[in-house]
Wavefront OBJ file of the C-alpha trace (Angstrom):
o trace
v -5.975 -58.019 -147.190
v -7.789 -57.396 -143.848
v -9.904 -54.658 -143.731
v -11.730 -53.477 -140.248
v -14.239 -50.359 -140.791
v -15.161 -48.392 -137.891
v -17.515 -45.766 -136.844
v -21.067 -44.362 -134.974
v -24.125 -46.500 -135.750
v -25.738 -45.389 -139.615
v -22.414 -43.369 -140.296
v -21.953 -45.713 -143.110
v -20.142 -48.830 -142.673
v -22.016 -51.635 -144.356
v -21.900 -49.482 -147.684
v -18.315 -48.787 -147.463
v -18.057 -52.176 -147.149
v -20.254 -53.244 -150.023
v -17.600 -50.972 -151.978
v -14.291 -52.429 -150.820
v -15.721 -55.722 -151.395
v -16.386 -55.047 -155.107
v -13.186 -53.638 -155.483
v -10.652 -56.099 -153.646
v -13.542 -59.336 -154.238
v -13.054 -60.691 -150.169
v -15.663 -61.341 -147.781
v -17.851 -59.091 -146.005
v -18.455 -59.936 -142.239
v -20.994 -57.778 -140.940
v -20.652 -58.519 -137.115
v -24.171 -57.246 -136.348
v -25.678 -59.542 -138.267
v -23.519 -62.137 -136.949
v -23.543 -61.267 -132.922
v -26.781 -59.696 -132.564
v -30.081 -61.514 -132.231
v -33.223 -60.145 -134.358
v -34.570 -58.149 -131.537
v -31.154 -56.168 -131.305
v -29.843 -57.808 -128.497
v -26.644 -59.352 -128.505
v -25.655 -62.534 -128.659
v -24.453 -64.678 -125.574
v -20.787 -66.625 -125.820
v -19.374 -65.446 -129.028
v -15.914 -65.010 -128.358
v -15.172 -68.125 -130.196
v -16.709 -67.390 -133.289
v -15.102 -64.358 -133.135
v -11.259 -65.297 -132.783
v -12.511 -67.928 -135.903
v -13.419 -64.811 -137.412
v -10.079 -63.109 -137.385
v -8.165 -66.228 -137.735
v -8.931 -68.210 -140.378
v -10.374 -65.557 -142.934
v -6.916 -64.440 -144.406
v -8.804 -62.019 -146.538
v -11.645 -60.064 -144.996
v -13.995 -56.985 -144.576
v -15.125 -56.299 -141.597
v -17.802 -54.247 -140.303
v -18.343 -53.392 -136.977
v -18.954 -51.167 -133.990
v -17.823 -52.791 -130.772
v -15.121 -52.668 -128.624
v -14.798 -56.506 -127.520
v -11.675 -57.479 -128.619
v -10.963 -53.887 -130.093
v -7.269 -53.756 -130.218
v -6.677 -57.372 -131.032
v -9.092 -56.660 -134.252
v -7.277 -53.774 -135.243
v -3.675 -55.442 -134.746
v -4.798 -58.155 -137.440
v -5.818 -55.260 -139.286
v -3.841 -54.272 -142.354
v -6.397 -51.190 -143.398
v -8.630 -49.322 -141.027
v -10.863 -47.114 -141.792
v -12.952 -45.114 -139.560
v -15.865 -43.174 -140.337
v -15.778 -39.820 -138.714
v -19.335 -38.781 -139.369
v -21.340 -36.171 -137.286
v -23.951 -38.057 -134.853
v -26.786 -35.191 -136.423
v -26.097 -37.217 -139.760
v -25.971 -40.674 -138.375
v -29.448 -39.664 -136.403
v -31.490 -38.696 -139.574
v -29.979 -41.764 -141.419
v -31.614 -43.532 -138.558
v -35.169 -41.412 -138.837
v -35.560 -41.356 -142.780
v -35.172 -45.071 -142.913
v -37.297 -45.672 -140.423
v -39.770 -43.911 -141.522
v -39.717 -45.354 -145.111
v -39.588 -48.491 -143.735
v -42.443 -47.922 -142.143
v -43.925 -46.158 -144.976
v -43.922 -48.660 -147.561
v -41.575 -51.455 -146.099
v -39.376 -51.795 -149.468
v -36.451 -49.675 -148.485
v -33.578 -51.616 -148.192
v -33.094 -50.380 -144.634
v -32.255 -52.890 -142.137
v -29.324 -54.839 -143.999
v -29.648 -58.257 -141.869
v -33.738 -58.467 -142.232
v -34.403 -57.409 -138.637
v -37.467 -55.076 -138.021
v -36.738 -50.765 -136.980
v -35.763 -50.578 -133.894
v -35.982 -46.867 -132.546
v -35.197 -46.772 -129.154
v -34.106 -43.803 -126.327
v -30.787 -45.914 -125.412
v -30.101 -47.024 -129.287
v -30.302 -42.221 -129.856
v -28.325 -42.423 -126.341
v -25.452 -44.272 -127.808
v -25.276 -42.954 -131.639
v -25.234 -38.997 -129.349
v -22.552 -39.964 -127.046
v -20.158 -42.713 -129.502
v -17.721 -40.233 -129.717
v -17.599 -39.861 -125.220
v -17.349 -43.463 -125.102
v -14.081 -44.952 -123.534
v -13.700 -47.359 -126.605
v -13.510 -44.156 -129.124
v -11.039 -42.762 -127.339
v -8.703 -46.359 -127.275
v -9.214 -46.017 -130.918
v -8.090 -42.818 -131.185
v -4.906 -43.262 -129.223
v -4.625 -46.468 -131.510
v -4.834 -45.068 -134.589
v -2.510 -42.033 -133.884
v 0.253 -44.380 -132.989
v -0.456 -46.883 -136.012
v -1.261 -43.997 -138.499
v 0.133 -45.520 -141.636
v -2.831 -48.659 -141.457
v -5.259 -46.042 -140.634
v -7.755 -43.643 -143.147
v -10.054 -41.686 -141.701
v -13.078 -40.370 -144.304
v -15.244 -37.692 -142.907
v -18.852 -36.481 -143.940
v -17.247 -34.001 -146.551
v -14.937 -36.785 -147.712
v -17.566 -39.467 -148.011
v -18.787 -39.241 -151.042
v -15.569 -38.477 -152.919
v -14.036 -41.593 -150.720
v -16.746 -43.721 -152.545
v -16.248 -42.190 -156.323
v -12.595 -43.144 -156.036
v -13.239 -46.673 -154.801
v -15.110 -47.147 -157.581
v -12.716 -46.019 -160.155
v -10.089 -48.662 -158.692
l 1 2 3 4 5 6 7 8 9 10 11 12 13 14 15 16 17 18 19 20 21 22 23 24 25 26 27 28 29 30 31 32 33 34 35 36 37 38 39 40 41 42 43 44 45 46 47 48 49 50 51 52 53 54 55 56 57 58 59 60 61 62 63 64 65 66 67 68 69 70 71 72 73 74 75 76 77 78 79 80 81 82 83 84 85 86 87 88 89 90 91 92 93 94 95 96 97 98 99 100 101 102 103 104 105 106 107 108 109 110 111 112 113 114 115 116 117 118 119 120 121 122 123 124 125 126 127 128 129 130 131 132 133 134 135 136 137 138 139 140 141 142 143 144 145 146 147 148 149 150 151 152 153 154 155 156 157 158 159 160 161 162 163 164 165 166 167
């Protein structure tokens, strides 16, 4: 099974896919921890590791947030899910980790090891995700490839995860 797992920075990803993978037992590939460098920049010529990505892993989770290659990913896509979650949420995910990280620096926070970033563009992008010309290609995707496709909201989170563990 491929698996691809959308949605707006903190909305949720990496532990949705910490659940699929402990139900279906594939491979996680967190692509920020893979294409982004540890002072959350990204990476330069990745393409290739990319299309090995896709290509050879005939069972895999992955977790991402970035339109290169969107439509191709989601083609070799057999599930998608896409977090709808509202950007006030996703924001004070990113505050109240931050601040326990810096609090007492033992809250599993930042999933890859790198250090709290808070910046003006990193808020810019988690307010406007949803205004972004990629959201919108994956909305016209998904509506025309509906039966690949689950969409969990904020409501529908939690339940989402109580039935993925009962699987």
């Amino acid at each position: 099974m491929k698996i691809c797992i959308c949605g707006s920075p903190w909305s949720g990803k990496s532990h949705l896919a910490w659940k699929l993978e402990n139900v279906y037992n594939i491979p996680i590939f967190h692509l920020d921890e893979i294409f982004i460098n540890d002072d959350w920049t990204k990476k330069e010529n990745t393409e290739k590791l990319q299309e090995e990505i896709f290509d050879t892993n005939k069972q895999r989770i992955i977790d991402w947030n970035y339109w290169d290659n969107m439509i191709s990913r989601l083609e070799r896509s057999d599930k998608i899910y896409i977090l709808n979650i509202p950007r006030i949420i996703c924001v004070y995910r990113i505050i109240k980790r931050y601040i326990l990280e810096l609090w007492d620096g033992s809250h599993r926070i930042w999933v890859w090891n790198k250090r709290p970033v808070i910046s003006r563009s990193f808020l810019k992008l988690v307010r406007n995700y949803k205004k972004t010309t990629w959201y919108s290609i994956l909305q016209s995707y998904t509506k025309a490839h509906r039966s690949k496709v689950i969409e969990i909201s904020r409501k529908e989170q939690v339940s989402w995860y109580k039935k993925i563990e009962l699987i």
